[in-house]
N, C-alpha and C positions, 0 to 999 in steps of 0.2 A: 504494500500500500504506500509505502513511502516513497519507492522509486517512483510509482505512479503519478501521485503529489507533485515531485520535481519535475518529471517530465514534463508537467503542464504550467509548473511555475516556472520554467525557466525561458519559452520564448517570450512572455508576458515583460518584461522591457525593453525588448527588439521589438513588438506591437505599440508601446510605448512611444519611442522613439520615431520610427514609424509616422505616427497620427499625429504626435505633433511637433516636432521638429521637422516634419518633412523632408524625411530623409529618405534617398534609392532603396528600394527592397534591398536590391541587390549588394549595397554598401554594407547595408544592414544584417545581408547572410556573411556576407565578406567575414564582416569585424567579429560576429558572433563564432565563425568558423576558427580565427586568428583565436581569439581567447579561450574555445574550448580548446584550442591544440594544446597553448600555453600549459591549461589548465591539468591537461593531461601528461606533460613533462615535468608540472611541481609534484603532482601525484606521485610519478614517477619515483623523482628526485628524495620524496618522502619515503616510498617504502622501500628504493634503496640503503636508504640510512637507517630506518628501521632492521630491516634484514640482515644485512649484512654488514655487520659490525665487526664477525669473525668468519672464521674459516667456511660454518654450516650456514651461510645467511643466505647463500646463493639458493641451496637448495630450501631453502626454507620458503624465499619466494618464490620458486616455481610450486611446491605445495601448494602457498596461498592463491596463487594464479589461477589452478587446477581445481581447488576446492571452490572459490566464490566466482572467477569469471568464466573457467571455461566448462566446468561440468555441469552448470544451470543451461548455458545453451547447446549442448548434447544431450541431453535427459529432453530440454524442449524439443529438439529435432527425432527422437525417438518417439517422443509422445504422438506428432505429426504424422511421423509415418505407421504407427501403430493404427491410428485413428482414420488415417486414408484405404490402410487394408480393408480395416473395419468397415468402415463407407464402401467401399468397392464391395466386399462380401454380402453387403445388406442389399443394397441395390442390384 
């Protein structure tokens, strides 16, 4: 529920800016794209320093990587295809 939350609060000051500033859509995906990258190399930057402090930090973040990013969207791509058999079988 919380990712949900964000994902809809966060173009809501690019719609801002937007409407009354009168600014280019397009500027406006621009900068939004420029700052999410950013955002996504201090993230980085953070759980490199978290992690790897010592020797096992490497592997500690690839764990973490495995556990919250990348085995929520395999488990979803399974559930998908599980549920397309399903449909196909039914129909």
């Amino acid at each position: 529920i919380y990712y949900m939350t964000q994902a809809g609060i966060r173009p809501f000051p690019f719609a801002l800016f937007v409407v009354y500033f009168d600014l280019s859509l397009q500027l406006t995906i621009i900068i939004g794209l420029i700052l999410a990258f950013f955002a996504k190399i201090l993230m980085l930057y953070k759980w490199l320093k978290l992690f790897c402090n010592n020797l096992y930090g490497g592997l500690l973040l690839i764990v973490y990587f495995c556990a919250l990013e990348i085995m929520p969207c395999l488990m979803l791509y399974q559930g998908v295809i599980q549920l397309n058999d399903y449909l196909i079988i039914k129909f």
